[in-house]
mmCIF file of the N, C-alpha and C atoms, coordinates in Angstrom:
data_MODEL
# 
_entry.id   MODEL 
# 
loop_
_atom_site.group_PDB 
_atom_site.id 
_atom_site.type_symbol 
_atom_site.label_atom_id 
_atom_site.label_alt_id 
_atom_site.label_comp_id 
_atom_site.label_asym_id 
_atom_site.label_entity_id 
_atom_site.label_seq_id 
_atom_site.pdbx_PDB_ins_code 
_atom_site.Cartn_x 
_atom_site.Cartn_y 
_atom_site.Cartn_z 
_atom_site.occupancy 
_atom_site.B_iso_or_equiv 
_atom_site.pdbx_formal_charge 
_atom_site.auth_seq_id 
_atom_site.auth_comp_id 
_atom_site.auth_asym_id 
_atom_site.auth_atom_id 
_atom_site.pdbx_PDB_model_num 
ATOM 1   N N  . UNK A 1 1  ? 0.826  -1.176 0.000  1.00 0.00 ? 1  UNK A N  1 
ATOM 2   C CA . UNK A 1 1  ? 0.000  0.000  0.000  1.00 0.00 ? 1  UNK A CA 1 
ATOM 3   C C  . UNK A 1 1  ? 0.875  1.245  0.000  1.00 0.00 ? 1  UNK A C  1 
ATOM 4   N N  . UNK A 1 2  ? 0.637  2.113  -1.000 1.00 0.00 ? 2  UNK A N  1 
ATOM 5   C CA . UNK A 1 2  ? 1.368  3.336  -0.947 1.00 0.00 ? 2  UNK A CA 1 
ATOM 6   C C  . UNK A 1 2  ? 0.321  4.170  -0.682 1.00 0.00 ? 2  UNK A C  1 
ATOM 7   N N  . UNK A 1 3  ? 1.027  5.372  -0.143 1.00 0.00 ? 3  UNK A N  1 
ATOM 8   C CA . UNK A 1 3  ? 0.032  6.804  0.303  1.00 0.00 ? 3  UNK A CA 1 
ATOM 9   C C  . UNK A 1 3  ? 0.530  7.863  -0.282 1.00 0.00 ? 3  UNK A C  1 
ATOM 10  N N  . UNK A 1 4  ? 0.279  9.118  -0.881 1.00 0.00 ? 4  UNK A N  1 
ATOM 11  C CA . UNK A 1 4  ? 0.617  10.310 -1.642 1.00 0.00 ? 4  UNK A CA 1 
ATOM 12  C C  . UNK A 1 4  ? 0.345  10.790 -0.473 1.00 0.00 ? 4  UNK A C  1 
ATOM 13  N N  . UNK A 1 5  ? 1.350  11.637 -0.363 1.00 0.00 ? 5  UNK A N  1 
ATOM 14  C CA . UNK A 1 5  ? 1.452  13.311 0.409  1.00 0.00 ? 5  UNK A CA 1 
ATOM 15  C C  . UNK A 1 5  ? 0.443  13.972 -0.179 1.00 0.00 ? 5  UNK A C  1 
ATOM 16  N N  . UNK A 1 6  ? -0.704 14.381 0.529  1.00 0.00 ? 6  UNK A N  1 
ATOM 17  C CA . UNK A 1 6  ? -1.336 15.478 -0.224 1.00 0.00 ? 6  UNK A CA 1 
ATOM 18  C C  . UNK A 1 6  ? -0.793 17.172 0.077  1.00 0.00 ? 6  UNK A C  1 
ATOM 19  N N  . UNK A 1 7  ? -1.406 17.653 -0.974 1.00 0.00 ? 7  UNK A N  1 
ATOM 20  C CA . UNK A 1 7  ? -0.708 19.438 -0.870 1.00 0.00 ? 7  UNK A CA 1 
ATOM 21  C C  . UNK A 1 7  ? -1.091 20.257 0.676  1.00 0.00 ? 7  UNK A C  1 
ATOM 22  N N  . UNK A 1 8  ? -2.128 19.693 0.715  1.00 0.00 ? 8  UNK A N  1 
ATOM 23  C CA . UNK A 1 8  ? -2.673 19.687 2.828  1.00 0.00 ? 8  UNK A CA 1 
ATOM 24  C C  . UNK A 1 8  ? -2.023 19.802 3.185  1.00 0.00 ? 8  UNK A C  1 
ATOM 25  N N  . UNK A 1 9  ? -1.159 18.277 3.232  1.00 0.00 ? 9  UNK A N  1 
ATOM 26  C CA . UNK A 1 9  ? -0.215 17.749 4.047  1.00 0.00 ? 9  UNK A CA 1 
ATOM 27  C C  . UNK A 1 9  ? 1.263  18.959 4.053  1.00 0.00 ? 9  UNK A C  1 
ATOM 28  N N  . UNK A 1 10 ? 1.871  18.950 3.495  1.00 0.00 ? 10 UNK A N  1 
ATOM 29  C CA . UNK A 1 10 ? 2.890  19.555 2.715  1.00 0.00 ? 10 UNK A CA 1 
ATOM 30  C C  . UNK A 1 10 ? 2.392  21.110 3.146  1.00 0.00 ? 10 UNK A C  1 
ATOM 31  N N  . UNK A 1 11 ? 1.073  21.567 3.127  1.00 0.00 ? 11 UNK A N  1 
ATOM 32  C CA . UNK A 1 11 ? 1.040  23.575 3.218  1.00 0.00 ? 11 UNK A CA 1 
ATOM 33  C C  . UNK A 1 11 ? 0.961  22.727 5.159  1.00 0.00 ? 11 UNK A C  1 
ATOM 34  N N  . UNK A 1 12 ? 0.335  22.095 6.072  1.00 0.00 ? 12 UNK A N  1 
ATOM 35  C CA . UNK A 1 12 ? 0.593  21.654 7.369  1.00 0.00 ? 12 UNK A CA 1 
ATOM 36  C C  . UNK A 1 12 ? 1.790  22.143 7.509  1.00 0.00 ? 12 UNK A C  1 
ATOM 37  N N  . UNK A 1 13 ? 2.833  21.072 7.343  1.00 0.00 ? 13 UNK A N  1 
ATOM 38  C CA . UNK A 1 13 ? 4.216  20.779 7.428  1.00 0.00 ? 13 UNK A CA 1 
ATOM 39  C C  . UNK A 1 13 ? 4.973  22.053 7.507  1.00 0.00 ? 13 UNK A C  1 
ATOM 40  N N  . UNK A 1 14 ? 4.286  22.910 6.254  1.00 0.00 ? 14 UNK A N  1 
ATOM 41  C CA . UNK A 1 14 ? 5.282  24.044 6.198  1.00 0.00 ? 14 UNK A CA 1 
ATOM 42  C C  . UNK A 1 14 ? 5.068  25.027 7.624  1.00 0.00 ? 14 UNK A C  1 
ATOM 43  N N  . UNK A 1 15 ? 3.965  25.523 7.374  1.00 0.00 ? 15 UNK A N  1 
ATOM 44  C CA . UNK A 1 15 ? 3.304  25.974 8.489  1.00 0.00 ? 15 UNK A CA 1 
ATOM 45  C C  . UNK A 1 15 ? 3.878  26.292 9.854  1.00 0.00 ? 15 UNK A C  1 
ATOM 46  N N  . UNK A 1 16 ? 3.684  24.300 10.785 1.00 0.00 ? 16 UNK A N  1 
ATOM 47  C CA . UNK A 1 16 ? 4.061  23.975 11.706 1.00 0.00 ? 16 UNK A CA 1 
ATOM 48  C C  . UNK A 1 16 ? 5.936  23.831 11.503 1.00 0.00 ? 16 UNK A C  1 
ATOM 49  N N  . UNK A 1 17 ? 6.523  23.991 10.563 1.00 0.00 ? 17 UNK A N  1 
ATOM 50  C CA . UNK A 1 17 ? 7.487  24.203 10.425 1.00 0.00 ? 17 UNK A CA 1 
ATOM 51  C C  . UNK A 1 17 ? 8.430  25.869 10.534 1.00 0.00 ? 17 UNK A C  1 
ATOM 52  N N  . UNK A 1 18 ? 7.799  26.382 10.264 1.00 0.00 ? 18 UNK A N  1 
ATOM 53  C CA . UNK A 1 18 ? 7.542  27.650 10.089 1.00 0.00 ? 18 UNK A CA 1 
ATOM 54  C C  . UNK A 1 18 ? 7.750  28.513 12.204 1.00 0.00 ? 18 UNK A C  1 
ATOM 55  N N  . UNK A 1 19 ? 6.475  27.460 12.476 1.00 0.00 ? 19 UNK A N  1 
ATOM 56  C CA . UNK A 1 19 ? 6.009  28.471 13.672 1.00 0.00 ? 19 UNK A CA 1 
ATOM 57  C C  . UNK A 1 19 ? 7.304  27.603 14.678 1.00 0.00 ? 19 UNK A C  1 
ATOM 58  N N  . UNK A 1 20 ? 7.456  26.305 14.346 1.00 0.00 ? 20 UNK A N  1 
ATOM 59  C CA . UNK A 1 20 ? 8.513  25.920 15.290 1.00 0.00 ? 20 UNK A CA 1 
ATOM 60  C C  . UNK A 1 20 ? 10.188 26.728 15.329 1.00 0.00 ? 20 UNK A C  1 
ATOM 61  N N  . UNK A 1 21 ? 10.124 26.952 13.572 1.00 0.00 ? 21 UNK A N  1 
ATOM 62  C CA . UNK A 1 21 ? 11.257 27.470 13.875 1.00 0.00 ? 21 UNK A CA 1 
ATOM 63  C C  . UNK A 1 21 ? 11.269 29.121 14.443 1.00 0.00 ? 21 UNK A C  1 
ATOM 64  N N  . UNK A 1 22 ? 10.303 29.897 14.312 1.00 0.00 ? 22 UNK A N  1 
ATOM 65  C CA . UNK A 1 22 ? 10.060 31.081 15.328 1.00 0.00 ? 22 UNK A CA 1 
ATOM 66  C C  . UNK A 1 22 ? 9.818  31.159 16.915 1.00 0.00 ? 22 UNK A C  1 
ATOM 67  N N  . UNK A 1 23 ? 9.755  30.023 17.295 1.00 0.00 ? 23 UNK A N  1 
ATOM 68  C CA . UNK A 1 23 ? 9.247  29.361 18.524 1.00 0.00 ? 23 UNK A CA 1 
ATOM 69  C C  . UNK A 1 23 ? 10.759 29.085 19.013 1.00 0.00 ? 23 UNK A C  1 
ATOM 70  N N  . UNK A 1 24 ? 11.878 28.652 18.385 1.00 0.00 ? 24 UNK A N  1 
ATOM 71  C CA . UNK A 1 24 ? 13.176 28.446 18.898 1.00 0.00 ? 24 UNK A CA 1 
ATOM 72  C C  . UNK A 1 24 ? 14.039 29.845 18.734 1.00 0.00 ? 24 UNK A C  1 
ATOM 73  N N  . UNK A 1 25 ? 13.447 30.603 17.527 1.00 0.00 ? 25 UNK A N  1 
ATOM 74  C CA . UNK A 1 25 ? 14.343 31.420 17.362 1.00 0.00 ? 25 UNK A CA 1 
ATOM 75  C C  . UNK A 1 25 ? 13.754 32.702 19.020 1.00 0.00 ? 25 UNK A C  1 
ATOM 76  N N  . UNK A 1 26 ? 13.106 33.005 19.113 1.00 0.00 ? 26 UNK A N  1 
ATOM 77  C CA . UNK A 1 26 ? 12.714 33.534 20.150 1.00 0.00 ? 26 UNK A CA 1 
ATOM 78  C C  . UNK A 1 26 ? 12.803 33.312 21.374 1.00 0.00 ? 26 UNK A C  1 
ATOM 79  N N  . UNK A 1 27 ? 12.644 31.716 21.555 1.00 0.00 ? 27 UNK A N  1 
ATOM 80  C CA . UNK A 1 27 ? 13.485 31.463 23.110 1.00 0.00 ? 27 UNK A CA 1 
ATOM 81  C C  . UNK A 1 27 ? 14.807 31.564 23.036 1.00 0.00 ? 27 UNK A C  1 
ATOM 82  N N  . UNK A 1 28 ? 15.569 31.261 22.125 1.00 0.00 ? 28 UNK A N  1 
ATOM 83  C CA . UNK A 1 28 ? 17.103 31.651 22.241 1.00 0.00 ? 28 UNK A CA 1 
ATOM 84  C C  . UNK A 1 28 ? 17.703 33.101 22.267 1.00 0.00 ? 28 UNK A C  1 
ATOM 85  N N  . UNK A 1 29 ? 17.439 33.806 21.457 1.00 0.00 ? 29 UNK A N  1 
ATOM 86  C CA . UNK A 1 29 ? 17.189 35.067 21.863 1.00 0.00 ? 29 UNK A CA 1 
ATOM 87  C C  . UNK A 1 29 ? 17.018 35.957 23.373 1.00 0.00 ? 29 UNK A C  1 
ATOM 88  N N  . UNK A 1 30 ? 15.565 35.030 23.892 1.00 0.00 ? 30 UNK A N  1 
ATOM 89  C CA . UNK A 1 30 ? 15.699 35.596 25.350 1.00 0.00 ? 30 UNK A CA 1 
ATOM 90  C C  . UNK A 1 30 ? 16.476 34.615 26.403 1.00 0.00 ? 30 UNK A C  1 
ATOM 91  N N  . UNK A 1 31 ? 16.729 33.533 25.986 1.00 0.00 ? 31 UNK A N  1 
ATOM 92  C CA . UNK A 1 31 ? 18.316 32.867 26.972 1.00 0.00 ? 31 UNK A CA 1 
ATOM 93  C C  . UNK A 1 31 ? 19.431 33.742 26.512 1.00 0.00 ? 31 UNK A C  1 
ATOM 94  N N  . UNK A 1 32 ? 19.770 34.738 25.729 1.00 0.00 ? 32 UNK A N  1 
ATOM 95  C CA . UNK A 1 32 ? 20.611 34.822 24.972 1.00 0.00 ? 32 UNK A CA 1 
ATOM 96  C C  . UNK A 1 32 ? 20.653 36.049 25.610 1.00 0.00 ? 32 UNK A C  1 
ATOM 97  N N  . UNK A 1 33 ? 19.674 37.081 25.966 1.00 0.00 ? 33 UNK A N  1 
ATOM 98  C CA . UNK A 1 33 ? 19.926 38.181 26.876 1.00 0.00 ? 33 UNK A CA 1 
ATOM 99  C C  . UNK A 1 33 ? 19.733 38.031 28.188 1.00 0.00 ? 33 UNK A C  1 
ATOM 100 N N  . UNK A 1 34 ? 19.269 37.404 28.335 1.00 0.00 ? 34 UNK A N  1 
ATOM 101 C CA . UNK A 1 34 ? 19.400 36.639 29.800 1.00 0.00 ? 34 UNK A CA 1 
ATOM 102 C C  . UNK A 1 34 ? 20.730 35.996 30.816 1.00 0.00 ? 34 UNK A C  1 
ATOM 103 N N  . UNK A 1 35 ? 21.324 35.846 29.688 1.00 0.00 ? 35 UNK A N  1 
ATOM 104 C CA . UNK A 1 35 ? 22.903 35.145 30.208 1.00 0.00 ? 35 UNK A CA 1 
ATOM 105 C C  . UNK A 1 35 ? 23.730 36.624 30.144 1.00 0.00 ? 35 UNK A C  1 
ATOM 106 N N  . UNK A 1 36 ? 23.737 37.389 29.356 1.00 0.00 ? 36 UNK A N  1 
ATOM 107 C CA . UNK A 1 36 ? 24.505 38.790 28.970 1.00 0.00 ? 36 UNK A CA 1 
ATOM 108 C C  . UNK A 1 36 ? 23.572 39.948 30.078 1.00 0.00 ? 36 UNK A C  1 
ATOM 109 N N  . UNK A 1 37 ? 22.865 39.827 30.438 1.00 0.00 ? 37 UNK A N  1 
ATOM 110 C CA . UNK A 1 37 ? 22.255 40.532 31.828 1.00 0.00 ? 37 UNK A CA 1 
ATOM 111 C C  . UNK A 1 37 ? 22.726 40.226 32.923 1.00 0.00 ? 37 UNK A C  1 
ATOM 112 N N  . UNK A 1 38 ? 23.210 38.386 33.373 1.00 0.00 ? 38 UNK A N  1 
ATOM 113 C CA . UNK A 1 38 ? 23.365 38.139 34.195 1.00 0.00 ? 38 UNK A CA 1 
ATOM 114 C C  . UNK A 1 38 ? 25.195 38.348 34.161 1.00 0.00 ? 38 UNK A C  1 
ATOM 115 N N  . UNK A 1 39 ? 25.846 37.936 32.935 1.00 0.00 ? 39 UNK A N  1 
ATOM 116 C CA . UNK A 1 39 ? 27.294 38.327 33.379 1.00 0.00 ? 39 UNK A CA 1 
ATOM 117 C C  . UNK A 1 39 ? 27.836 39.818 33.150 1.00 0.00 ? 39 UNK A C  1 
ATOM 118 N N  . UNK A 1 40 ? 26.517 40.678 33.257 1.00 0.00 ? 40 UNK A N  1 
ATOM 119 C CA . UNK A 1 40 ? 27.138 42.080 33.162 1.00 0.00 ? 40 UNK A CA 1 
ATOM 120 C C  . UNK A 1 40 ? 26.907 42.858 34.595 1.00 0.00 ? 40 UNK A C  1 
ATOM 121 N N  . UNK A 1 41 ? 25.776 41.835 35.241 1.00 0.00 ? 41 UNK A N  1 
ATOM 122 C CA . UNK A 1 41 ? 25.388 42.419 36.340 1.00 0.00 ? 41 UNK A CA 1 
ATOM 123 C C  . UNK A 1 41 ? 27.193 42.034 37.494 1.00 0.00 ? 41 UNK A C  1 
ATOM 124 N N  . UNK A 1 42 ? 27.360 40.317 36.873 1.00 0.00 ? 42 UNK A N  1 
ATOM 125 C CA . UNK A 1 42 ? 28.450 40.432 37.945 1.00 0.00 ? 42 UNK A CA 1 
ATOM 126 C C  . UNK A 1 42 ? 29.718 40.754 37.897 1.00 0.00 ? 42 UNK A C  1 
ATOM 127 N N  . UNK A 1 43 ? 30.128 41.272 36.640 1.00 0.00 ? 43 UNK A N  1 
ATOM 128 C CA . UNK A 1 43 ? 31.379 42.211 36.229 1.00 0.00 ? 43 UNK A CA 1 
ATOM 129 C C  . UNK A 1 43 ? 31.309 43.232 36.293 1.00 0.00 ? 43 UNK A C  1 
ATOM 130 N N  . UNK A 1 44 ? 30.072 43.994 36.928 1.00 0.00 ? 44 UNK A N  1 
ATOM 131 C CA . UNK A 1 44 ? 29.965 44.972 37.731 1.00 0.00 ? 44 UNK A CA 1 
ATOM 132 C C  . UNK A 1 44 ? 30.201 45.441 39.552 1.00 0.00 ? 44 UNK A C  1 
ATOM 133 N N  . UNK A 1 45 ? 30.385 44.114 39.848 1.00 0.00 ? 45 UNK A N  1 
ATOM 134 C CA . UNK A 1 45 ? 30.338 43.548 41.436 1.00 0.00 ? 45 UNK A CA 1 
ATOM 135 C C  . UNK A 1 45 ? 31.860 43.577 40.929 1.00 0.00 ? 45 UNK A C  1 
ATOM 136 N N  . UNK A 1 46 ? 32.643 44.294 42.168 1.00 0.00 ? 46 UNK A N  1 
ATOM 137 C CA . UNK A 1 46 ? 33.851 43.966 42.935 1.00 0.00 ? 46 UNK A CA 1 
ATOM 138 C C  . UNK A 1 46 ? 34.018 43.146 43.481 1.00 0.00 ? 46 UNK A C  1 
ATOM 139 N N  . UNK A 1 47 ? 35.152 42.415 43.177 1.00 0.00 ? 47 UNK A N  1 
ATOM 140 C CA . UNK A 1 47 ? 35.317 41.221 43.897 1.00 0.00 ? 47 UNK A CA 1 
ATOM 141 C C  . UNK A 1 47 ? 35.697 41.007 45.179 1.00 0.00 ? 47 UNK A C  1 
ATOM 142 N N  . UNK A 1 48 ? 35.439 40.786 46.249 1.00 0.00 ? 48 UNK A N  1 
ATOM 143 C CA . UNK A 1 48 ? 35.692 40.783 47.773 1.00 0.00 ? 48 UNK A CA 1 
ATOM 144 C C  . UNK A 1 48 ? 36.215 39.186 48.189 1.00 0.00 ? 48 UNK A C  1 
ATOM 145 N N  . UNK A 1 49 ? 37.267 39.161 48.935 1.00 0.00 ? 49 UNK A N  1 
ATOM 146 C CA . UNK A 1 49 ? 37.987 38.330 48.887 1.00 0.00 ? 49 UNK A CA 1 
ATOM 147 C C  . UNK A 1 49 ? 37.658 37.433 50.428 1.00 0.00 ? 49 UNK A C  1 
ATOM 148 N N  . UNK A 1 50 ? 37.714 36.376 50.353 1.00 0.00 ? 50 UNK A N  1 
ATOM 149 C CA . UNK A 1 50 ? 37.325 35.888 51.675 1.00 0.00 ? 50 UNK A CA 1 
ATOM 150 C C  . UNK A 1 50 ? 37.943 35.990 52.818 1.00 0.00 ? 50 UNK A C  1 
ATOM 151 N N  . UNK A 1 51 ? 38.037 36.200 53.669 1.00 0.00 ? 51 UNK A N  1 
ATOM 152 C CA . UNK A 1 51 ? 38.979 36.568 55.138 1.00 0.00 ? 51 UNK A CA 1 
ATOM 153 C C  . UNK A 1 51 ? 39.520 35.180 55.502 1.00 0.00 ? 51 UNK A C  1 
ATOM 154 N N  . UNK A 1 52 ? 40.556 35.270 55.770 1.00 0.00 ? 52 UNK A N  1 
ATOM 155 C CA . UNK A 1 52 ? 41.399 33.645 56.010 1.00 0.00 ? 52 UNK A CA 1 
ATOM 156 C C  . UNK A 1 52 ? 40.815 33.359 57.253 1.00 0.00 ? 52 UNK A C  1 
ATOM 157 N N  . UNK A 1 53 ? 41.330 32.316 57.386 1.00 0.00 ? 53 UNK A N  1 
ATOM 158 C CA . UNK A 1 53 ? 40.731 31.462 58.663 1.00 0.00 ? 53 UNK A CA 1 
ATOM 159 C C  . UNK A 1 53 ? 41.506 31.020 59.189 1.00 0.00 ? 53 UNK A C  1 
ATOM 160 N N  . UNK A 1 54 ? 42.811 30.697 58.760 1.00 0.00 ? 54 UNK A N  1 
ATOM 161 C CA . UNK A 1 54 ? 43.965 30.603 59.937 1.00 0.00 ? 54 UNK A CA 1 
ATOM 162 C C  . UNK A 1 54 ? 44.556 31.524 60.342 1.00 0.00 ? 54 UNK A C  1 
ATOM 163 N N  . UNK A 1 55 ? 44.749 31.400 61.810 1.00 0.00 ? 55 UNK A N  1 
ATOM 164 C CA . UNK A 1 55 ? 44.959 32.630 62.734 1.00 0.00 ? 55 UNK A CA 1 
ATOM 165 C C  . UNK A 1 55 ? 46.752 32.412 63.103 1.00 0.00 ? 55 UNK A C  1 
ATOM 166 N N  . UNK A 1 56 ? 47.249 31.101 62.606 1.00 0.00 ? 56 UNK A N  1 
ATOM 167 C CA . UNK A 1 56 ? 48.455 31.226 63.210 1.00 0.00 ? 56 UNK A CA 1 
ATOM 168 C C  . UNK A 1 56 ? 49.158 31.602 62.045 1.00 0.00 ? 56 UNK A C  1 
ATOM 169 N N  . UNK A 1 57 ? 50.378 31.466 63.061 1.00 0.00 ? 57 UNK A N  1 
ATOM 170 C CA . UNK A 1 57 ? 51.613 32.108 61.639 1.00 0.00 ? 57 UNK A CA 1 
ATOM 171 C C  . UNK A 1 57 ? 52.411 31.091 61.661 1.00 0.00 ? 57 UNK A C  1 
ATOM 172 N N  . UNK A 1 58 ? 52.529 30.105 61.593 1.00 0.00 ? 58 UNK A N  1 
ATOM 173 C CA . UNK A 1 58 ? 53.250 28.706 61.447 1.00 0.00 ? 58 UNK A CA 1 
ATOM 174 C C  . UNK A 1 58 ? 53.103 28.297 60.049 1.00 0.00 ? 58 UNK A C  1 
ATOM 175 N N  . UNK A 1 59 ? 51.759 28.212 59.420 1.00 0.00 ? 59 UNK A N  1 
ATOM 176 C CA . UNK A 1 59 ? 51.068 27.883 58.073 1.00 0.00 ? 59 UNK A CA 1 
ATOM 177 C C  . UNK A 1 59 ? 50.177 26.566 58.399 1.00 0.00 ? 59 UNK A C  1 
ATOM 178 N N  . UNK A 1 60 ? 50.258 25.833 59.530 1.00 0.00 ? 60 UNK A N  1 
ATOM 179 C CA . UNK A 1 60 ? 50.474 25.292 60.050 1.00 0.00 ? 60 UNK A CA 1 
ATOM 180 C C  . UNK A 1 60 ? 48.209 25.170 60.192 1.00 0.00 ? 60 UNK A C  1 
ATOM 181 N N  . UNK A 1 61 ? 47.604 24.332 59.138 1.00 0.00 ? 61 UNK A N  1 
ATOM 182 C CA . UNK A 1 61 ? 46.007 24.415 59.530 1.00 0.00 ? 61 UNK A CA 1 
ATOM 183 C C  . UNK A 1 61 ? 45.537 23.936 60.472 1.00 0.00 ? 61 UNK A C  1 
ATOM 184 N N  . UNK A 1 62 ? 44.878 24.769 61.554 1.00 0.00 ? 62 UNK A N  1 
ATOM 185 C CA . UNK A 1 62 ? 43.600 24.616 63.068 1.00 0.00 ? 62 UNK A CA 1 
ATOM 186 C C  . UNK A 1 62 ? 43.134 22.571 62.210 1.00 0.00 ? 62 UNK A C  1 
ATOM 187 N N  . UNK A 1 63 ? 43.245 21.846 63.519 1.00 0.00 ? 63 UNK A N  1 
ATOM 188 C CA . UNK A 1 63 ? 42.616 20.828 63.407 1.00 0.00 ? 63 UNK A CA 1 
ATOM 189 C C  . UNK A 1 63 ? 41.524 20.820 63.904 1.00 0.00 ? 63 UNK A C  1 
ATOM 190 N N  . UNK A 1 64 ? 40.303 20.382 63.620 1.00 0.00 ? 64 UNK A N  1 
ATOM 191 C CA . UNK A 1 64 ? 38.541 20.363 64.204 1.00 0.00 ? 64 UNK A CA 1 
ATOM 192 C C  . UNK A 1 64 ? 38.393 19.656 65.761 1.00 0.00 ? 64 UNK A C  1 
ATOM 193 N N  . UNK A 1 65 ? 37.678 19.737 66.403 1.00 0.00 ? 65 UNK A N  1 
ATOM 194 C CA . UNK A 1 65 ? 37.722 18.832 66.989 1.00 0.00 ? 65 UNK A CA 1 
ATOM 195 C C  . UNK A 1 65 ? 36.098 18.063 67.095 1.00 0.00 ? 65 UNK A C  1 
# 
């Protein structure tokens, strides 16, 4: 049994082809300013450095108890 594509089929296809690929192009886009918002916000932040935690001067690291 064979089946023909009808022209339906084929104007469908295009269509839903059509809206999918506007459907990706638009979410990438807003991941796409979304990531460039977020690494501009933190190359705006100074970097602050963590305060050490060993107190001696040996080099010598605090064991837990």
């Amino acid at each position: 049994m064979r089946t023909t594509l009808t022209p339906q089929f084929w104007e469908m296809f295009t269509v839903l082809l059509v809206a999918a690929m506007g459907v990706t192009f638009v979410v990438a886009a807003a991941l796409d300013a979304l990531v460039v918002r977020l690494r501009r916000r933190r190359a705006g932040r100074p970097r602050t450095e963590a305060p050490s935690r060993s107190t001696s001067t040996d080099g010598r690291m605090p064991v837990g108890r």
